[in-house]
N, CA and C of each residue as an Amber inpcrd file, in Angstrom:
protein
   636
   5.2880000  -8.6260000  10.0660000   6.4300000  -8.6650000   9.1620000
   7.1070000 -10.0310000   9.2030000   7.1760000 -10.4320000  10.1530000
   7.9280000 -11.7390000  10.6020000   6.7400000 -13.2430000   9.7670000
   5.9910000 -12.8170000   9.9720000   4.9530000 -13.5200000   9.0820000
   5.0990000 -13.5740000   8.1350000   4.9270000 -12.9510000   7.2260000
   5.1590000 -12.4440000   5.4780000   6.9160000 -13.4510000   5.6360000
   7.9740000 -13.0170000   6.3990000   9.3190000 -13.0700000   5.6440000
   9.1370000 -15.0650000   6.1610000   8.5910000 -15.6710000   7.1540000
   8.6000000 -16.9360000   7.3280000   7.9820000 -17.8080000   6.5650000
   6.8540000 -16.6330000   5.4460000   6.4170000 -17.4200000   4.3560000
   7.2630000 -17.9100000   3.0870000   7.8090000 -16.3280000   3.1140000
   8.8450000 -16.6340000   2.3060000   9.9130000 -17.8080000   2.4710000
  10.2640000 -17.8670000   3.4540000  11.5790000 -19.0840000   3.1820000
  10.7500000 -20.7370000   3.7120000   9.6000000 -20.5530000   3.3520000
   9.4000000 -21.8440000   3.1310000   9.4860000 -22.6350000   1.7410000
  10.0860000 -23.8090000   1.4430000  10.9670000 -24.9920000   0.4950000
   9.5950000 -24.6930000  -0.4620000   9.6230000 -24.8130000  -1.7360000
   8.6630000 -24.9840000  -3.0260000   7.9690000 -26.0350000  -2.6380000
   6.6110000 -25.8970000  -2.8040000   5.8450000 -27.0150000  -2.7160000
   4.2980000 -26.9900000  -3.6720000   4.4120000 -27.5760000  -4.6390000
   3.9070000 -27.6320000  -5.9120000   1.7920000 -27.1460000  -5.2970000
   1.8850000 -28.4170000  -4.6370000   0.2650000 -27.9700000  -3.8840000
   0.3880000 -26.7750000  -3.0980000   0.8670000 -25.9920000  -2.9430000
   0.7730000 -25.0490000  -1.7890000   1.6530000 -23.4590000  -2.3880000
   1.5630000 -23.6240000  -3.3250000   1.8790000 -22.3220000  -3.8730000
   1.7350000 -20.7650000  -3.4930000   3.3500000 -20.7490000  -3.0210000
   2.8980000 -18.9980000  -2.4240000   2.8630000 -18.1590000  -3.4570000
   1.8170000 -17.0390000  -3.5620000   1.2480000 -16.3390000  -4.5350000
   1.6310000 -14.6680000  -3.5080000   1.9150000 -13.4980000  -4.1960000
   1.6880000 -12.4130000  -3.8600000   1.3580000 -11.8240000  -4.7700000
   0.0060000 -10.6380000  -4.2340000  -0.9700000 -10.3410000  -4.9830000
  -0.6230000  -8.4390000  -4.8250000  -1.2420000  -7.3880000  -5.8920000
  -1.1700000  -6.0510000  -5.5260000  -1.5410000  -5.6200000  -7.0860000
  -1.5760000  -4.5010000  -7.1310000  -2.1830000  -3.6280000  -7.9800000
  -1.5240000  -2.0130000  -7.8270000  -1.7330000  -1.7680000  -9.1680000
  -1.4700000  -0.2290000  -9.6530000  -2.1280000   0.4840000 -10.4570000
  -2.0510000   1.6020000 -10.8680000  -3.2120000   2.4310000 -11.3900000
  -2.2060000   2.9400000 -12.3390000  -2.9310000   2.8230000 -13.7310000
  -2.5050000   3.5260000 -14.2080000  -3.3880000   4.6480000 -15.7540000
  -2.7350000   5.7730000 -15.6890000  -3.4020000   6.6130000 -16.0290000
  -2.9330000   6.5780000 -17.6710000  -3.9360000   7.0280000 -18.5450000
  -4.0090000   6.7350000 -19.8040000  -3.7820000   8.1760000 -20.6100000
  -2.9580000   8.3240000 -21.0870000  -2.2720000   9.4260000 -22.2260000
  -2.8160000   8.9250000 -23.8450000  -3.2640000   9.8560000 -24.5350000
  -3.2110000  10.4000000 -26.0870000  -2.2900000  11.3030000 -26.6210000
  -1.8510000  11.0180000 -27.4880000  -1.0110000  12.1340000 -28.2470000
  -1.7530000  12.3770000 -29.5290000  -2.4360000  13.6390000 -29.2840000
  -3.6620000  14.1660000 -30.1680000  -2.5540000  13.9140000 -31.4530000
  -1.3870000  14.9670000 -31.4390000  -0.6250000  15.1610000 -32.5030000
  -0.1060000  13.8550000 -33.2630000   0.0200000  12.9960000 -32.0600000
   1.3000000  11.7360000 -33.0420000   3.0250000  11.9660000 -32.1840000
   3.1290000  11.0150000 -33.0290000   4.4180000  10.9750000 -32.4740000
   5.5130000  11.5730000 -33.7740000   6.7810000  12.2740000 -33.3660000
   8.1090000  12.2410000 -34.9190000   8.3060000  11.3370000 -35.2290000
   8.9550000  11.9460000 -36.6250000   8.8730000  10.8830000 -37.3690000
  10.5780000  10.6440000 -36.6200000  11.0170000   9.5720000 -36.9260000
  12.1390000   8.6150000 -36.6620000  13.0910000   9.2440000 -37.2230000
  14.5320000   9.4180000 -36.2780000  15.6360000   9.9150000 -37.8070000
  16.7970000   8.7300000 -36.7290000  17.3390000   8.5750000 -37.5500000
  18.6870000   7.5780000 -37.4070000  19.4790000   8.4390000 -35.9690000
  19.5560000   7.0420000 -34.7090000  20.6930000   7.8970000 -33.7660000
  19.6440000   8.3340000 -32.9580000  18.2710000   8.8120000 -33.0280000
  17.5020000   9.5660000 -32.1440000  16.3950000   8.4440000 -31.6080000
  16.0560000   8.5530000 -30.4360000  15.0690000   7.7470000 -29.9320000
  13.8880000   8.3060000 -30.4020000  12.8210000   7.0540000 -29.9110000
  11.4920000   7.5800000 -30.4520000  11.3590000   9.5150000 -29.8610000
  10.7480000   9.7900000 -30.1550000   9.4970000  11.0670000 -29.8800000
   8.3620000  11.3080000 -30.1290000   7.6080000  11.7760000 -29.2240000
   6.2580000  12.4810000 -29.4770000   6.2320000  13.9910000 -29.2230000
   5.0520000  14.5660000 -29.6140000   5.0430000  15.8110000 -29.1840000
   4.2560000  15.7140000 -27.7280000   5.2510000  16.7870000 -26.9980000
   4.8770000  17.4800000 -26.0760000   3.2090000  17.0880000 -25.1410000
   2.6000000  17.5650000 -25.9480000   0.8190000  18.0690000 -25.9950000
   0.3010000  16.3670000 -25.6150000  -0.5780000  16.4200000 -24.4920000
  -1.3050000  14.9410000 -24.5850000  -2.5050000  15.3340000 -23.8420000
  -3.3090000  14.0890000 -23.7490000  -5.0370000  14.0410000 -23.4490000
  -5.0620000  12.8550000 -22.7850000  -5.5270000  13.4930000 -21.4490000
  -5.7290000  12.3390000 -20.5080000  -7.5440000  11.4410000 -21.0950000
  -7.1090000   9.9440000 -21.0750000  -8.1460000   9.4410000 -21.3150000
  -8.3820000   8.3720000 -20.0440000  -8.6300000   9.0210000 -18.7160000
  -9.1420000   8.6420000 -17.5900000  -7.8010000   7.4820000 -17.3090000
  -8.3050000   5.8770000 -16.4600000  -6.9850000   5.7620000 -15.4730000
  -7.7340000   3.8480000 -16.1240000  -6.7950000   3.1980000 -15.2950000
  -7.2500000   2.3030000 -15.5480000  -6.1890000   1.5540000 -14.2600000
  -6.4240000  -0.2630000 -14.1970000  -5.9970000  -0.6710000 -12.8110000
  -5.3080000  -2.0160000 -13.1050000  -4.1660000  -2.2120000 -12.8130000
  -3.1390000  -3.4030000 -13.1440000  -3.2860000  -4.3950000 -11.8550000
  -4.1070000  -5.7020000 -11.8380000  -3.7790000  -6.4940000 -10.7710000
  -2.6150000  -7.2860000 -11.3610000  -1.3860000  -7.2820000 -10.0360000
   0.1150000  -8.3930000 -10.3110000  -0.4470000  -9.6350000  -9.7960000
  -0.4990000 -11.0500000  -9.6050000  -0.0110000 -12.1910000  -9.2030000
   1.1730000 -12.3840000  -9.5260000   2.1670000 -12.9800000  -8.5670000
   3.2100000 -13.9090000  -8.9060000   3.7830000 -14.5370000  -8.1290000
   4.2680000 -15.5320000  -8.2910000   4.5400000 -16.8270000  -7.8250000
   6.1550000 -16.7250000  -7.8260000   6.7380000 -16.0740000  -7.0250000
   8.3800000 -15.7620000  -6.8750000   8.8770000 -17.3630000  -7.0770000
   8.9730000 -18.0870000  -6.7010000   9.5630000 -19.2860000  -6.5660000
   9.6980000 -19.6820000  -7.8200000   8.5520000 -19.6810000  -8.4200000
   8.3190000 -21.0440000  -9.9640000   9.0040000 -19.6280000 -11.0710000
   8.7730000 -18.0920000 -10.6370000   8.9340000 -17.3660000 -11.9050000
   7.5330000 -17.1900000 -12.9740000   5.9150000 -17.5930000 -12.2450000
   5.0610000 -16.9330000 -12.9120000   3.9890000 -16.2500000 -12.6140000
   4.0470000 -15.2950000 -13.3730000   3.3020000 -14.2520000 -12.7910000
   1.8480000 -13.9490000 -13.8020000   0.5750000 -13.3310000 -13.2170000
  -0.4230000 -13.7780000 -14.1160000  -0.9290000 -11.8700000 -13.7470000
  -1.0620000 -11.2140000 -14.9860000  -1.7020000 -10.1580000 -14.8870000
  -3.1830000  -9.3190000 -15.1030000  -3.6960000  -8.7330000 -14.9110000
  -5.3110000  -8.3860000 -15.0930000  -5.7730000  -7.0610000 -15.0340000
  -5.9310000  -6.4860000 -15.8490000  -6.7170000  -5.3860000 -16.1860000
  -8.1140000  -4.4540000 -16.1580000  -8.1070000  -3.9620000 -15.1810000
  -9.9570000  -3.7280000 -14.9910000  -9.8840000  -2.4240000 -15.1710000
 -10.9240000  -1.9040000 -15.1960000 -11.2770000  -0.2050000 -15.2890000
 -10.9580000   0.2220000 -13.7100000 -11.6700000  -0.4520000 -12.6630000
 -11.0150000  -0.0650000 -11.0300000 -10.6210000  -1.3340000 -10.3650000
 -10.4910000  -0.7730000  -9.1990000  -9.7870000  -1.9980000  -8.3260000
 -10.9090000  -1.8310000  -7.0770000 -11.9870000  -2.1840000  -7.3890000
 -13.1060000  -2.3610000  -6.2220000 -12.6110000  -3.8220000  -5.7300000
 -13.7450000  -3.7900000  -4.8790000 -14.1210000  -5.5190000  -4.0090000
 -14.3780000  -6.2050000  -5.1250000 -14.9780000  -6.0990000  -5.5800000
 -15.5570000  -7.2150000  -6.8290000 -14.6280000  -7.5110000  -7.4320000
 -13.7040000  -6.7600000  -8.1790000 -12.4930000  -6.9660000  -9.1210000
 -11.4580000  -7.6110000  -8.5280000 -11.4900000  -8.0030000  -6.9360000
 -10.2860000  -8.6460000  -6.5150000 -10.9520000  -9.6670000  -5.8420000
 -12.0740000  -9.3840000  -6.1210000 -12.6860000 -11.0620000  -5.8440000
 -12.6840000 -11.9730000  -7.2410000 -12.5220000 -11.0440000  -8.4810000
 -12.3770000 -11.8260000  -9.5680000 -11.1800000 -12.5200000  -9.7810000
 -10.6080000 -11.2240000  -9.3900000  -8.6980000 -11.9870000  -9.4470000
  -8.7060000 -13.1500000  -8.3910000  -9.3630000 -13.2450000  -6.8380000
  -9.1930000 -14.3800000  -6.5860000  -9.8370000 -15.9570000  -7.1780000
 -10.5650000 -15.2660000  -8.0330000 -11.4080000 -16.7030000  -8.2560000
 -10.4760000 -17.3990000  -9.8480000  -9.8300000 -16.3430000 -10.4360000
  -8.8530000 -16.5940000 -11.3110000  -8.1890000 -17.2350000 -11.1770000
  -7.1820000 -17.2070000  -9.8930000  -6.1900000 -17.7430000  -8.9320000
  -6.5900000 -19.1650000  -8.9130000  -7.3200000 -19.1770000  -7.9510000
  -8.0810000 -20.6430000  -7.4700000  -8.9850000 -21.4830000  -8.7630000
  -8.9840000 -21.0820000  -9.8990000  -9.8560000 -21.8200000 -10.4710000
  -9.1170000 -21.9900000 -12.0660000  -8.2320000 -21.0630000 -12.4920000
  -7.6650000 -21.2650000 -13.8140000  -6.1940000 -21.4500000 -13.5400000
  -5.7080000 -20.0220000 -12.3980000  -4.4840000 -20.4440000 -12.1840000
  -3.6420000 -21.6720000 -11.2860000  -4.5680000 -22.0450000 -10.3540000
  -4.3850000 -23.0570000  -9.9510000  -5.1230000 -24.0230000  -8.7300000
  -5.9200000 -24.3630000 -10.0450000  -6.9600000 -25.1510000 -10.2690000
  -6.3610000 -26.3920000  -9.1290000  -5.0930000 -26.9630000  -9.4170000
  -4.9390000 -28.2810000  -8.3560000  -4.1230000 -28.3170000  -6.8960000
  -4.2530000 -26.6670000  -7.0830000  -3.3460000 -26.6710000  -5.7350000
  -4.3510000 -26.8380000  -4.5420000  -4.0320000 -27.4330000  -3.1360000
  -4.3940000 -27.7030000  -2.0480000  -4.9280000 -26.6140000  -1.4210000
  -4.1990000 -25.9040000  -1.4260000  -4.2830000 -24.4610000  -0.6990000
  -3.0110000 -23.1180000  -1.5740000  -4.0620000 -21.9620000  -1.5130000
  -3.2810000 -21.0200000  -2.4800000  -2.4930000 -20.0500000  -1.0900000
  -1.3930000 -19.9870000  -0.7520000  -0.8190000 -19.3290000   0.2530000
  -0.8930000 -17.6870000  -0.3830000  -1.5240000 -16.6390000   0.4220000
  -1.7880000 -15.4290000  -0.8060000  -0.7880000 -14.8160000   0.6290000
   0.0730000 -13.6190000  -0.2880000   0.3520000 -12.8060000   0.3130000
  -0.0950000 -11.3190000   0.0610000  -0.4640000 -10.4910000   0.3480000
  -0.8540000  -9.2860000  -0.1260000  -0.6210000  -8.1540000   1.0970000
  -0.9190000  -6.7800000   1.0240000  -1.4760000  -5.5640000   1.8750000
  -2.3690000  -5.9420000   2.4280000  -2.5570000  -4.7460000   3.4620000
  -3.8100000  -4.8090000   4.3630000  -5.0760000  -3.7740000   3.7220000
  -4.8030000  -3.4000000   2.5590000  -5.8090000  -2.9850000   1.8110000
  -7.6150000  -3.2950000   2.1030000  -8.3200000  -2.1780000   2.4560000
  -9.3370000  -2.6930000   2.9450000 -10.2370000  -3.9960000   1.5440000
  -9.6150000  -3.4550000   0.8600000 -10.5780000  -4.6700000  -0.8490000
 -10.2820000  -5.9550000  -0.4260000  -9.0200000  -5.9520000   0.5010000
  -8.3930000  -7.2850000   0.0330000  -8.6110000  -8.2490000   1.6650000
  -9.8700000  -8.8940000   1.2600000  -9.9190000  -9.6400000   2.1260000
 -11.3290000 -10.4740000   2.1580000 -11.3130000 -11.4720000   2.5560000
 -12.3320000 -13.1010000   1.8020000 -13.7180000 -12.0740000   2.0520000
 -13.6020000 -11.1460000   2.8900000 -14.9200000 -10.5050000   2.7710000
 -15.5330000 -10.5030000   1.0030000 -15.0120000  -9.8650000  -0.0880000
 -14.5960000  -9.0190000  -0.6690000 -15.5620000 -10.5200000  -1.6340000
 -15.2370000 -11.6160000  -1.3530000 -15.9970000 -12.7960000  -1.9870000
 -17.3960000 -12.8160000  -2.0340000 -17.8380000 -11.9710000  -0.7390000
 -19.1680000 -12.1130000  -0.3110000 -19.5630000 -11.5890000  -0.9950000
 -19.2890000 -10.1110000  -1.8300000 -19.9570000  -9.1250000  -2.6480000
 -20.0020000  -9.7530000  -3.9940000 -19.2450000 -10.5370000  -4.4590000
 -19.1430000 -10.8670000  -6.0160000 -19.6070000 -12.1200000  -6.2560000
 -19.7680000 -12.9500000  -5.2660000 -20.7560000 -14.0750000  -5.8820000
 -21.3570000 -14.7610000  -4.4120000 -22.0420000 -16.0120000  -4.8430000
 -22.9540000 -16.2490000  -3.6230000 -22.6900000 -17.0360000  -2.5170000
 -23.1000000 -17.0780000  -1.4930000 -22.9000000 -17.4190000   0.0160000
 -21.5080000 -18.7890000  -0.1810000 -22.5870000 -19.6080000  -1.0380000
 -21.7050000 -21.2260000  -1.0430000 -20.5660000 -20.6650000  -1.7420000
 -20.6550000 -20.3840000  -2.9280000 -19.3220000 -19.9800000  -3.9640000
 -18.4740000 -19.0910000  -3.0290000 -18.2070000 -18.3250000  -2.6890000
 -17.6420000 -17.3860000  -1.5690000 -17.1360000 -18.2220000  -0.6030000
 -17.9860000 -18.5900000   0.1510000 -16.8290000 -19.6310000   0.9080000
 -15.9910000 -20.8830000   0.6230000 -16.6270000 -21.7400000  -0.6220000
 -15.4840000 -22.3740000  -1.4270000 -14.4270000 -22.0650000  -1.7140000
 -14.5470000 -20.5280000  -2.0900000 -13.5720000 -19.8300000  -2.9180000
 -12.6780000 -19.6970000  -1.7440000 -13.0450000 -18.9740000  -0.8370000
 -12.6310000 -18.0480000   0.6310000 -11.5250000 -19.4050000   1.3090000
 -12.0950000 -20.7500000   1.1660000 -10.8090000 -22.0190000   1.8410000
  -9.9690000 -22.0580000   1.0650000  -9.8760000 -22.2370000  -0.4460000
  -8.5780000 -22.0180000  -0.9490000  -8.0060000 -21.2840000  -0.9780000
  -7.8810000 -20.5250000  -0.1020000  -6.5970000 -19.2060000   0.3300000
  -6.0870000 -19.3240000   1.8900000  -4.7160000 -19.3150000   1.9310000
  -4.3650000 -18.5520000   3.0430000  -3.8360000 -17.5780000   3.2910000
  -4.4160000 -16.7490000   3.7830000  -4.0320000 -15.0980000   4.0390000
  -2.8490000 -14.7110000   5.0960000  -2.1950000 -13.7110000   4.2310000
  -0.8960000 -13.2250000   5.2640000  -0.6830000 -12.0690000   4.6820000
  -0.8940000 -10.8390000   5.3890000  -0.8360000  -9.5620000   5.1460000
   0.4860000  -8.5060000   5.6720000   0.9670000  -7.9310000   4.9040000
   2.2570000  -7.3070000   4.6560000   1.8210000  -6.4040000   6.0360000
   3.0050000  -5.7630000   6.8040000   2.2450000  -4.7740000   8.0500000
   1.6100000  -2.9860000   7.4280000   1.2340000  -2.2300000   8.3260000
   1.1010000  -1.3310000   8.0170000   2.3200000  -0.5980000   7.6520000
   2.4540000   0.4240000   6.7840000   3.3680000   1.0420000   5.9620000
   4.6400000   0.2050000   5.4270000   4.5430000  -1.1840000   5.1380000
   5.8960000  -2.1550000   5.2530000   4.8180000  -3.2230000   3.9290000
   4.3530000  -2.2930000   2.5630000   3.6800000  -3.1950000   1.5070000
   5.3330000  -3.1600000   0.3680000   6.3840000  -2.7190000   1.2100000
   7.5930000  -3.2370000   0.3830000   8.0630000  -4.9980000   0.5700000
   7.3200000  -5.1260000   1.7720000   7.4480000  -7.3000000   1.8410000
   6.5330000  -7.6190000   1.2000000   6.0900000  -7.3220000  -0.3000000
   4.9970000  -7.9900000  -0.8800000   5.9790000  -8.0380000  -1.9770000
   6.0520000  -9.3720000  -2.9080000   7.2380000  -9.1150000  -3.6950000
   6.4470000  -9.0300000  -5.0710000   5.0190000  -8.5040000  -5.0710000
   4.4240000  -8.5130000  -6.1680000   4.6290000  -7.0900000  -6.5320000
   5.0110000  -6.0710000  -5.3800000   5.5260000  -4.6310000  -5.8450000
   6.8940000  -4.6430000  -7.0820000   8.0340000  -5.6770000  -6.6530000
   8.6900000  -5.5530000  -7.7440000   8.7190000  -6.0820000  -9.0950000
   7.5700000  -7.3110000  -9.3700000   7.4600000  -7.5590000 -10.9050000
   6.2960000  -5.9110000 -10.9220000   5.8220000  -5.2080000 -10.1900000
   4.9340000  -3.9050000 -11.2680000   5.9420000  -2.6820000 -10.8770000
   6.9340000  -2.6040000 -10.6280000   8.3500000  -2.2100000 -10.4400000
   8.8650000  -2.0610000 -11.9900000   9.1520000  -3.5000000 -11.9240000
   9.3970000  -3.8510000 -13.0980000   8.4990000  -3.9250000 -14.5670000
   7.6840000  -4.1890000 -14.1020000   6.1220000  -3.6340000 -15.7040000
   6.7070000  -2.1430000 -15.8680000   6.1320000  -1.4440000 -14.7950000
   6.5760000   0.0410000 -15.5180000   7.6980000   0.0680000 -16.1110000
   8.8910000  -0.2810000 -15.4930000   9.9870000   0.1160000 -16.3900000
  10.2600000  -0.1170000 -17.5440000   9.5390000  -1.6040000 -17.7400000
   9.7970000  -2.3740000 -19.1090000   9.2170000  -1.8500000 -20.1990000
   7.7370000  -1.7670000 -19.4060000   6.3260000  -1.5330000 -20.5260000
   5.3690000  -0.6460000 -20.1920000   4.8640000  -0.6520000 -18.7960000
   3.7570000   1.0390000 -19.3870000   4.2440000   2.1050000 -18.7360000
   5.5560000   2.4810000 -18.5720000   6.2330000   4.0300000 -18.3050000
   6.1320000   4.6820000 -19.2100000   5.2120000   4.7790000 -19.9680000
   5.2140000   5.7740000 -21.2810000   2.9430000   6.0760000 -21.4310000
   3.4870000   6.9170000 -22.6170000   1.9870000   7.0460000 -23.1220000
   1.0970000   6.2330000 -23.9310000  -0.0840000   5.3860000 -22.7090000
  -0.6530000   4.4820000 -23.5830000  -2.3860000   4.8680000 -23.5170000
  -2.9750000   5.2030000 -25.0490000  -3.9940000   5.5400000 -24.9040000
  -5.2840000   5.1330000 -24.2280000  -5.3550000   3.9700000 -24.4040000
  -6.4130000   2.9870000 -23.9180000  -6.9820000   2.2050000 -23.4590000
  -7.5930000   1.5240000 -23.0780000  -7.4900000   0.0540000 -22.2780000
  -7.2450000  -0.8830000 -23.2030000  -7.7920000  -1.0260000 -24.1390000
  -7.3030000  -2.5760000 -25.4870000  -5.7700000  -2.0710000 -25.5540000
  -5.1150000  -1.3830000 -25.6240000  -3.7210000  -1.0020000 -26.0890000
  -2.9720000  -1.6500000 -24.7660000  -3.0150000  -0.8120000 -23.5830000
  -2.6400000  -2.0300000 -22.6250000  -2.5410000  -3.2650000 -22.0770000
  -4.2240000  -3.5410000 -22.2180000  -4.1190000  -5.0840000 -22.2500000
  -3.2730000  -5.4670000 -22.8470000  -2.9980000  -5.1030000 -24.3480000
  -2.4860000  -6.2620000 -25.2390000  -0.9510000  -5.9210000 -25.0910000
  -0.2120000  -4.9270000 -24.5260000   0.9100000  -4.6980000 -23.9950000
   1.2990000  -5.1270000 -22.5330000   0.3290000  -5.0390000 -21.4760000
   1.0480000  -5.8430000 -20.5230000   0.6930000  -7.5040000 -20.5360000
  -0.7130000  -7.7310000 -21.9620000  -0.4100000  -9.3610000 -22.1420000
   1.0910000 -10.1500000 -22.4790000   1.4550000  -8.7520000 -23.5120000
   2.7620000  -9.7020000 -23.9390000   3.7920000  -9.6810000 -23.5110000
   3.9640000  -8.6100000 -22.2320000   5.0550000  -8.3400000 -21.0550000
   5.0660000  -9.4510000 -20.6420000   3.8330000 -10.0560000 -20.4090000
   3.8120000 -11.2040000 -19.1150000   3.7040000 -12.0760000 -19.5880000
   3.5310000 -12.7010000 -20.7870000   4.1820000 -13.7950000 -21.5740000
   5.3450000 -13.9730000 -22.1720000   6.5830000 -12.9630000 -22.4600000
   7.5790000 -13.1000000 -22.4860000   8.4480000 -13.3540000 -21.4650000
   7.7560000 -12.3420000 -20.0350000   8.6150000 -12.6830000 -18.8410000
   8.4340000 -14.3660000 -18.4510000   7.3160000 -14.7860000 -18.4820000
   6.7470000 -15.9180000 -18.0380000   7.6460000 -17.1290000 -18.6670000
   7.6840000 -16.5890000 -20.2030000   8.7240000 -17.7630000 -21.2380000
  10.3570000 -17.6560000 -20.2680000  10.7000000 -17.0220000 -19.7150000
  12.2840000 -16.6750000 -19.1080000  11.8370000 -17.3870000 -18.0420000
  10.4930000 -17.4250000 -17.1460000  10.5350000 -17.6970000 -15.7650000
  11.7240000 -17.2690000 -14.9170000  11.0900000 -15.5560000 -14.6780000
  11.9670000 -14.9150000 -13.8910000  11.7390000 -15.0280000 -12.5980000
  12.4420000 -15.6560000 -11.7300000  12.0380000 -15.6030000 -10.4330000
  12.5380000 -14.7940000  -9.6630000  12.5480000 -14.9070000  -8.3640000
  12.7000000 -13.8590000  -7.5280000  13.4420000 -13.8990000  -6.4870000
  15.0140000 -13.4460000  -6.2800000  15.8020000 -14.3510000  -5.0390000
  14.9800000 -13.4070000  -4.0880000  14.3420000 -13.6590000  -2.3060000
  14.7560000 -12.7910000  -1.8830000  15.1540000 -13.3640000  -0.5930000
  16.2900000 -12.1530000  -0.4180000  17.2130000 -12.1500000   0.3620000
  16.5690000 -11.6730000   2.3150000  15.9680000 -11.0860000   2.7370000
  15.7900000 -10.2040000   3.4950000  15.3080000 -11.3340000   4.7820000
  15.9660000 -11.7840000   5.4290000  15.4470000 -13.0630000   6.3930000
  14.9730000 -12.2350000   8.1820000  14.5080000 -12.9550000   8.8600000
  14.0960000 -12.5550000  10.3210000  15.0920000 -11.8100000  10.6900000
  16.1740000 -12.5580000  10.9300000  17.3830000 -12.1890000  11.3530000
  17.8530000 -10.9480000  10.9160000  17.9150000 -10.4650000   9.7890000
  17.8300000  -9.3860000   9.1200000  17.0760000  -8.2040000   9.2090000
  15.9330000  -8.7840000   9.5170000  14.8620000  -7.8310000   9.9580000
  15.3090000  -7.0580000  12.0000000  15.0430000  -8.6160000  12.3920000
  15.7620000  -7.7370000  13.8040000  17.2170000  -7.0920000  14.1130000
  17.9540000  -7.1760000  13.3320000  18.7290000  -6.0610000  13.1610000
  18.9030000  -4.6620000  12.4920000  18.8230000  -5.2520000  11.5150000
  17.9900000  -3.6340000  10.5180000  17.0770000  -2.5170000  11.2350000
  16.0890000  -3.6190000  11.3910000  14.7350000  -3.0240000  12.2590000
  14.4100000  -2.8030000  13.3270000  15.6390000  -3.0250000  14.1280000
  15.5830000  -2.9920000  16.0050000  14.9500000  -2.3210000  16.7050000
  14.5530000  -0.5430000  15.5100000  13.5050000   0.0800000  16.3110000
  12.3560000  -0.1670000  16.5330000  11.4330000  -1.1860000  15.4820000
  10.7010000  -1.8120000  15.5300000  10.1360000  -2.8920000  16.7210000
  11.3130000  -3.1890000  17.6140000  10.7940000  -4.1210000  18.3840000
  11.4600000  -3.6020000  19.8350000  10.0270000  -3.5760000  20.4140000
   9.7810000  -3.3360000  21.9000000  10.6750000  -3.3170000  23.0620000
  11.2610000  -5.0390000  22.7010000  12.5200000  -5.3390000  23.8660000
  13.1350000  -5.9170000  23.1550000  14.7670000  -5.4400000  23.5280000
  15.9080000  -5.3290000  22.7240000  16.0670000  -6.7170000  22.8210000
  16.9580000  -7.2700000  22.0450000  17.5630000  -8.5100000  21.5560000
  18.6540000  -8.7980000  22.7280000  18.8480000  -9.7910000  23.7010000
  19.5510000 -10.1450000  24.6700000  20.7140000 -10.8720000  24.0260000
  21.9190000 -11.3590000  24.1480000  22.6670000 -12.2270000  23.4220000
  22.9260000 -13.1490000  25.2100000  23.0370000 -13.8400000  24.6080000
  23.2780000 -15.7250000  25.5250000  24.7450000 -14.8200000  26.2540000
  24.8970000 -14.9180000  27.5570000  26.3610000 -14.9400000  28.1850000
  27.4990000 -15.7730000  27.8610000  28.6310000 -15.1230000  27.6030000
  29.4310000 -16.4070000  27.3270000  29.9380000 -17.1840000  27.9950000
């Protein structure tokens, strides 16, 4: 934990971009019927009645500091698919950085292994140095601050019924190009210090204070 929050309060640094990475699932609704029609004063409606059309998988990037965040859409969230998202990272999203500082879960997908399966020996480990890895602890994937921009997706944009995969894409494309135009960033607040008090049960031997 102390890891993750010391990443965080390190100063912006253009080559060295901290990135936190995560994913969500989300499941795909039809409304055989349609939706009502519109009357003045009333929010949208649909009927009732819907048809599940299987699930589909939201990878977040974002870059709390700068305010951008880069999103991706697959049918699952295997090894392969988050070896794609890393090669996205390192090669379109940022192509000139030195080193990509990744923060993520301890998710078994998520880790340079995960390179080995999706492309070959050399490419994989090219890929595998431009990252440095720092993993959120067990049950504590609330220090990943990529949970609150898909926090925030749902609320904005897919908390409702969306039939398909082209329908999403092209709805959380334009989520994340409008947010991106605002460059919303991300204060966060929650420092060491904070943690060993809050969290005191967490740690072994109690906190001594200096005699006066």
């Amino acid at each position: 934990m102390e890891d993750v929050l010391a990443v965080y309060e390190r100063p912006y640094h253009p080559k060295r971009p901290v990135v936190c990475a995560d994913e969500a699932n989300k499941t795909l609704h039809a409304t055989p019927r349609g939706t009502l029609p519109v009357e003045a004063g009333q929010a949208p409606r649909q009927d009732y009645e819907y048809e599940r059309n299987g699930t589909a998988n939201i990878f977040m990037a974002v870059e709390p500091l700068v305010g951008k965040r880069r999103t991706f859409v697959t049918d699952r969230r295997t090894n392969q698919d988050f070896a794609e998202l890393l090669r996205c990272l390192s090669d379109e999203a940022y192509p000139d950085a030195e080193i990509i500082v990744l923060v993520t879960d301890n998710l078994n997908t998520h880790s340079p292994a995960c390179l080995y399966e999706r492309f070959e020996p050399a490419e994989a480990r090219r890929l595998a140095q431009r990252f440095e890895w720092h993993y959120t602890p067990e049950h504590g994937s609330w220090l990943n601050m990529a949970e609150i921009e898909l926090s925030i997706l749902s609320r904005q944009c897919t908390n409702r019924r969306i039939s398909n995969k082209q329908t999403l894409v092209a709805e959380v494309s334009a989520w994340e190009r409008d947010r991106n135009k605002l460059k919303v960033q991300i204060d966060w607040q929650f420092k060491p210090d904070n943690a060993r008090i809050k969290l005191k049960r967490l740690y072994p031997v109690p906190i001594i204070k200096n005699p006066s």
